[in-house]
N, C-alpha and C positions, 0 to 999 in steps of 0.2 A: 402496428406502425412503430411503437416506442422500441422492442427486439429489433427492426430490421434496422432502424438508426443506429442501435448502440452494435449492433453486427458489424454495420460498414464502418463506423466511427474505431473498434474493436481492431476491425484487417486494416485502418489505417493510421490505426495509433500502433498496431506491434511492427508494420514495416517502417515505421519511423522514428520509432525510438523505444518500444517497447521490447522487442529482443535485444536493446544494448544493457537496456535497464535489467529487464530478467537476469542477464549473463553473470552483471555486477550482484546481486542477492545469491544467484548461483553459489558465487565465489566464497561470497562473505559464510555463506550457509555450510558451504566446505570446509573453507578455515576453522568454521565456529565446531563443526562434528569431530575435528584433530583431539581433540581435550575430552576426556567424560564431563567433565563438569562442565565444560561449555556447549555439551548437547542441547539446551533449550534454547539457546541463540540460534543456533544453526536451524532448530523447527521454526523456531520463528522468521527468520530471513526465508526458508522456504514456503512458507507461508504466506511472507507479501512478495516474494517471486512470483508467484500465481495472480496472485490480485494485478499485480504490476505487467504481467502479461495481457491479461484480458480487463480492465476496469470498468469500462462502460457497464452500466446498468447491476453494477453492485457497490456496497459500499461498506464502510469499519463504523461497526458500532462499540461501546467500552462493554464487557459483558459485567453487569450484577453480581455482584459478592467474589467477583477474580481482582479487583482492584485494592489486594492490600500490601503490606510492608514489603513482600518479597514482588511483585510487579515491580511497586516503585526500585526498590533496589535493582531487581535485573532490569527495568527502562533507563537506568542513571549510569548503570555499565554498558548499556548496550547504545547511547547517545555519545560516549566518550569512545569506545573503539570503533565501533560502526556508524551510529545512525546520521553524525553529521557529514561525513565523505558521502553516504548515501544521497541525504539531502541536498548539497551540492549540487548532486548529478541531477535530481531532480529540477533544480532551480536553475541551470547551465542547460539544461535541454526544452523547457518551459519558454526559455526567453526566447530561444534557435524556434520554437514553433511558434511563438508570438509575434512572429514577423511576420507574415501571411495572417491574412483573414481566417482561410480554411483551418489553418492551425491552432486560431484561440481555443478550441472548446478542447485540444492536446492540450494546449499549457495548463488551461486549467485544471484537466484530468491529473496534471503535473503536481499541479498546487495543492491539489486534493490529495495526497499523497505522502505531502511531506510530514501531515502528524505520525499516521501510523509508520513511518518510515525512522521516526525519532523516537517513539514511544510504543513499540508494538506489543508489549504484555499485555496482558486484559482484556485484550479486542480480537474482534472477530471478525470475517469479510461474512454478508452477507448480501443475497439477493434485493435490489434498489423496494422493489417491489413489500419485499418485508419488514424492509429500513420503514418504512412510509407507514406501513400496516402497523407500526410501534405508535408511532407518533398522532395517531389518531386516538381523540377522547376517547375514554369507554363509560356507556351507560351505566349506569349503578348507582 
């Protein structure tokens, strides 16, 4: 039941605002592969291009031992050229779908969005289901 929600939730978050959004990471992901040295911006913008296409039923956790000097560095460069025009779109398309009912659980999707959208080193999309399977104690 929880797949076919986030299915239809999915086809009617991308005809709504998720292929505008995709377009925008596109972009930025293009601009960012022009430079060698700005190659790992551009993996990253295609990297939440994806997530930003389909989000239902996944989610950005921070991955273990990728959170050091050089993350922070490339998330403090990549929040000044990119990730607050990104966040914007986020927040300017969030509220357009917060005006309908149907559309909160989009804006939220919206909201959910905006960290990795500002800070994408270190993190990783993964399946909702795995996200969960972390956060569960373990015996021992």
């Amino acid at each position: 039941m929880r797949t076919l929600l986030s299915l239809i939730l999915n086809i009617i978050w991308f005809l709504t605002a998720g292929w505008s959004l995709f377009l925008g990471y596109i972009v930025a992901g293009v601009l960012a592969c022009i430079f060698i040295v700005t190659i790992p911006f551009g993996l990253a913008s295609f990297r939440i291009a994806g997530f930003v296409a389909w989000p239902f039923g996944r989610e950005v956790r921070v991955v273990p031992g990728r959170a050091g000097a050089m993350s922070a560095i490339g998330n403090v460069i990549w929040f000044v050229i990119a990730g607050w025009w990104l966040a914007l779109g986020h927040m300017i398309t969030a509220f357009a779908q917060a005006v309908t009912i149907i559309g909160l659980p989009l804006a939220w999707a919206n909201i959910k969005l905006i960290p990795v959208t500002c800070f994408p080193f270190a993190r990783e999309v993964v399946p909702s289901s795995d996200a969960r399977a972390q956060m569960l104690p373990t015996a021992g």
